[in-house]
C-alpha positions as CSV (number, residue, x, y, z in Angstrom):
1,X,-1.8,9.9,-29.3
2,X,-5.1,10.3,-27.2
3,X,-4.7,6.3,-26.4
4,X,-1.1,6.8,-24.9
5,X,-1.7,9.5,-22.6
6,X,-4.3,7.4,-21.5
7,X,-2.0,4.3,-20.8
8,X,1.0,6.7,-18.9
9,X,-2.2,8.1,-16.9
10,X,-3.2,4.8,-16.2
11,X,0.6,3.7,-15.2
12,X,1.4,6.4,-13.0
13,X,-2.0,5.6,-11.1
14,X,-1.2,1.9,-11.0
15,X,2.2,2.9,-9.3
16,X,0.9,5.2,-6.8
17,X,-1.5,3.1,-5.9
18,X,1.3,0.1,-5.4
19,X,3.4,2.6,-3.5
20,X,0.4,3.3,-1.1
21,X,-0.3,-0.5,-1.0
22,X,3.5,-1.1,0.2
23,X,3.7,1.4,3.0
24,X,0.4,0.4,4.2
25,X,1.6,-3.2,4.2
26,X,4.8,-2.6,6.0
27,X,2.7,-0.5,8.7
28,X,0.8,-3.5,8.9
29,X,3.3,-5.9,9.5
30,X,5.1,-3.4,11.8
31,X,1.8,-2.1,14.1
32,X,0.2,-6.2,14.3
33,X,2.6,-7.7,16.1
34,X,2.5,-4.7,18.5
35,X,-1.3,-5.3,18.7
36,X,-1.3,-9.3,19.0
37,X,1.3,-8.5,22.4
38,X,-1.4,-6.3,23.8
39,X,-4.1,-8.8,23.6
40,X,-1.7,-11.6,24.9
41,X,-0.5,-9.8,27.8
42,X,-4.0,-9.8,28.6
């Protein structure tokens, strides 16, 4: 019993965590570019 509230803790942090690593990659992807054409203009 103890064990499984231990494993659903540790799956709902593992998808949090993912979700937080997916927005952070796709505001990565969408703010680089934008950087990389600053520096180029220059």
């Amino acid at each position: 019993m103890f064990r499984r509230i231990i494993v659903l803790e540790l799956k709902m942090i593992a998808s949090a965590f993912q979700q937080k690593l997916c927005i952070s990659l796709s505001w990565a992807t969408r703010t680089y570019p934008r950087i990389y054409q600053i520096y180029s203009s220059w």
